[in-house]
Every structure is written in C-alpha cells, then in structure tokens.
N, C-alpha and C positions, 0 to 999 in steps of 0.2 A: 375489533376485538384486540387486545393488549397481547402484545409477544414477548417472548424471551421476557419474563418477569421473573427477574435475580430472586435466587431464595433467601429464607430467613437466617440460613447460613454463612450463606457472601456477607449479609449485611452485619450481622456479629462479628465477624472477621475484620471487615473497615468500623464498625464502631470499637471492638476489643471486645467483648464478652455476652455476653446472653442475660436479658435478664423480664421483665412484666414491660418497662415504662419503650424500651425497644422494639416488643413485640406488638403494642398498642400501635407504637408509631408506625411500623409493618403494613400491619392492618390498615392503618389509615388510606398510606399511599397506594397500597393495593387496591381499595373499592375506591379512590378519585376518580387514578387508572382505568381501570375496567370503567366504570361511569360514563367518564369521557371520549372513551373508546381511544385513547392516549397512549403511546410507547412513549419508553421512557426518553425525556427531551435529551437533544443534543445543540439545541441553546438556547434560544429564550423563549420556544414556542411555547411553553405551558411555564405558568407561574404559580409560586406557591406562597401563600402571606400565610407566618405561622403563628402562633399567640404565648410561644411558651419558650426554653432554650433546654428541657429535658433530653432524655436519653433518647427519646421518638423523632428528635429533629434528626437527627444522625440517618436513620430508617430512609424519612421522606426524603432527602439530600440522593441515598444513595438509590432506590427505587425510581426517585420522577426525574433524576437531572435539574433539579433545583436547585441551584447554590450558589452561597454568599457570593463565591468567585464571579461567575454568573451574571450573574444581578438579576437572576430571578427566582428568588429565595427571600422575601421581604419579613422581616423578625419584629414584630408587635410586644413588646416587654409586658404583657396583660397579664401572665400567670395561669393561663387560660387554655384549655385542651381543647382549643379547636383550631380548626386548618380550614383554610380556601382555599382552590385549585380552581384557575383562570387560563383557557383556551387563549393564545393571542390570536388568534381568528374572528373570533369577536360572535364566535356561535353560543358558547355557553359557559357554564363556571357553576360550582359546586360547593357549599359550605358543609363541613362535616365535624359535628358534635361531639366527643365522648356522652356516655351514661352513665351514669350514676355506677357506681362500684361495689352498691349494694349487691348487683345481682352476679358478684363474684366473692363466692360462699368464705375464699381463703384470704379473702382482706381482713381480717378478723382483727379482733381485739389482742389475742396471742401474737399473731405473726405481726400486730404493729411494736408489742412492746421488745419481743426480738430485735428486732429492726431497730430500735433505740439502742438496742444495747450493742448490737453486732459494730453499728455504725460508729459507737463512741468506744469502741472498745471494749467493752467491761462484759462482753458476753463470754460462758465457757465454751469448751470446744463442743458440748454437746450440743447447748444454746444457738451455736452455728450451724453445724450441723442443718440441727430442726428449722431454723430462719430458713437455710439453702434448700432442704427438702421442700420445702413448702412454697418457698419463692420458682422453685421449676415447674411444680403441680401447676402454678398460677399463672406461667410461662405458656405451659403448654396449652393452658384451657383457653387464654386467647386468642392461642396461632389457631385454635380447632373450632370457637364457636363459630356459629355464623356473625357474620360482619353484621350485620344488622342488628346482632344483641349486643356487639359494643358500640356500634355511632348511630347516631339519623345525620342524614342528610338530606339537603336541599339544592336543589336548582334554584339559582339566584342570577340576575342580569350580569354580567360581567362590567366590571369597573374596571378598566387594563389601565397596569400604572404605567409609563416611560418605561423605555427601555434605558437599560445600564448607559451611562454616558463616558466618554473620556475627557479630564480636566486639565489643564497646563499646570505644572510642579511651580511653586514658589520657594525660595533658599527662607529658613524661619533666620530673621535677624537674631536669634539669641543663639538657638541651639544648633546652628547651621545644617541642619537637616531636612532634606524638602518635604513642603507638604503639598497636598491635593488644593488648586483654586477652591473648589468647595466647598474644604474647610479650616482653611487661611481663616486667621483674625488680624483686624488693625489695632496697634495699640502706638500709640504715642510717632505717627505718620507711618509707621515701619510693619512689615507681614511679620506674625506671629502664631506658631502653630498652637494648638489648644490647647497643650500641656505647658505652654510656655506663657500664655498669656491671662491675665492679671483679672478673672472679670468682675464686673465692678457692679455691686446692688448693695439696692435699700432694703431688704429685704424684702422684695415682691416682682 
C-alpha cells in the first residue's frame, strides 16, 4: 500500500497554483501509485513515459519521483493524456487513460468561451470572475470523483527502458560551450552542438 502520499496542496505549491489540468495529473499519479502498491521513488525504481507536457506533468514528477533530472520521466510529444508507470522490477506496469470530459458537466460551452477570453485578455473582471468560479467547481469535482470515472487502466507487460546514462562533454568548436557525447554533431571534421550545426536536407 502507498505511504506518505503528498497532498494536492504541496503539489500546487511546487507547480505555483491550482487549477482542473493539475488536479487530473494528481489523480493520475495517485491511482499508478496505489496500483502498483508503489511509494514515491527515490530513483529510478518506477518510471513514468508521459504523452503530454500540461499542467498534470508537474503532479506525476512531484507524486511518483519521476523526473527529467532522473531520467525516469520519459516525455512522448503525442498531445495525448495518457501516462505509463513501469515497476523496474520487472513485475508489472500500468497504462492509464483520461475519459472523455463529457462526463464533467462544467466543461461546458460557456466556461470554454471564458477561457478564450480570460486567456487572451479581453475578458471583464466579472468574465473572470465566472471563468475562476467555475474552473475551482471543476478543480474540486476531480480531486473528489472516483478515480475510475476519470481514467481506465490497464495492466500491460512492462517494457523497461535503460536507465539514465552518464556521457563525456565535448567543447562545440563554434560556440565553445560543452555539449553531452550524445548529442554532439560532426560537421565539417569538427564536434558541433545542435544549435550550432548546420543540418543539411533535401527535404525528407
């Protein structure tokens, strides 16, 4: 069973503010957790491959002990609200889904045009207001549902990626600044970090 599981408090506090797309991510890393029968790592015992770069990553980072620094925190550019959580033990792993956002009544048609406007400015202060009112109602509803009416999940074979590796620095002949062996480029006989070098297509 899962201990000391940090509240949704701490974890607004290291994200900066409270809002739906953090408390989702909350949620997520909570029922992994618990799943798993997992406390939160302290290195690369459990990994998390994430599908998205929202507010929710922040949650799972602070929750499981997943993170960039780490390197076991793996980021999937999919746009995609789902999370995997990988035992390194090699017993189990878990794929975990969002649902559909219909079945949260205040995603509404109003509160999205709010939201347009809050975000771009042009909303009044009552405008705000109402956005912020509604965006806490919608905060709260899924710190409170049951975990199971916002994700499914699956037990799924565990795929364990490498662990985090250490690389030797190379000086970039342009910019003299070192970069990681790994992602060093050659260009013209000479190391060249990514921002510095030149890369060359036909288009494909």
């Amino acid at each position: 069973m899962t201990r000391n599981l940090k509240s949704f408090e701490e974890a607004s506090e290291f994200h900066g503010h409270k809002c739906p797309g953090l408390a989702y991510g909350y949620r997520a890393a909570e029922y992994a957790l618990k799943e798993l029968f997992q406390d939160r790592a302290q290195d690369e015992e459990l990994v998390a491959i994430v599908e998205n770069d929202a507010c929710g990553i922040d949650a799972i980072q602070f929750l499981t002990g997943c993170t960039i620094g780490k390197g076991n925190l793996i980021f999937n550019d999919y746009g995609k609200q789902v999370y995997t959580f990988i035992k390194r033990n090699g017993n189990d792993a878990v794929r975990i889904v969002q649902k559909d956002k219909t079945s949260m009544g205040d995603f509404d048609k109003v509160t999205g045009e709010l939201s347009d406007k809050v975000f771009s400015n042009t909303a009044t202060d009552e405008e705000k207001n109402e956005f912020f009112r509604r965006r806490e109602i919608v905060m709260n509803k899924i710190l409170q549902m049951p975990v199971e009416d916002l994700y499914t999940l699956k037990h799924i074979k565990p795929q364990i990626p490498e662990k985090a590796r250490l690389f030797k620095s190379h000086k970039c002949a342009r910019c003299g600044e070192n970069v990681s062996e790994s992602r060093a480029r050659i260009e013209n006989g000479e190391i060249v970090c990514i921002p510095c070098f030149n890369e060359y297509s036909r288009g494909w």
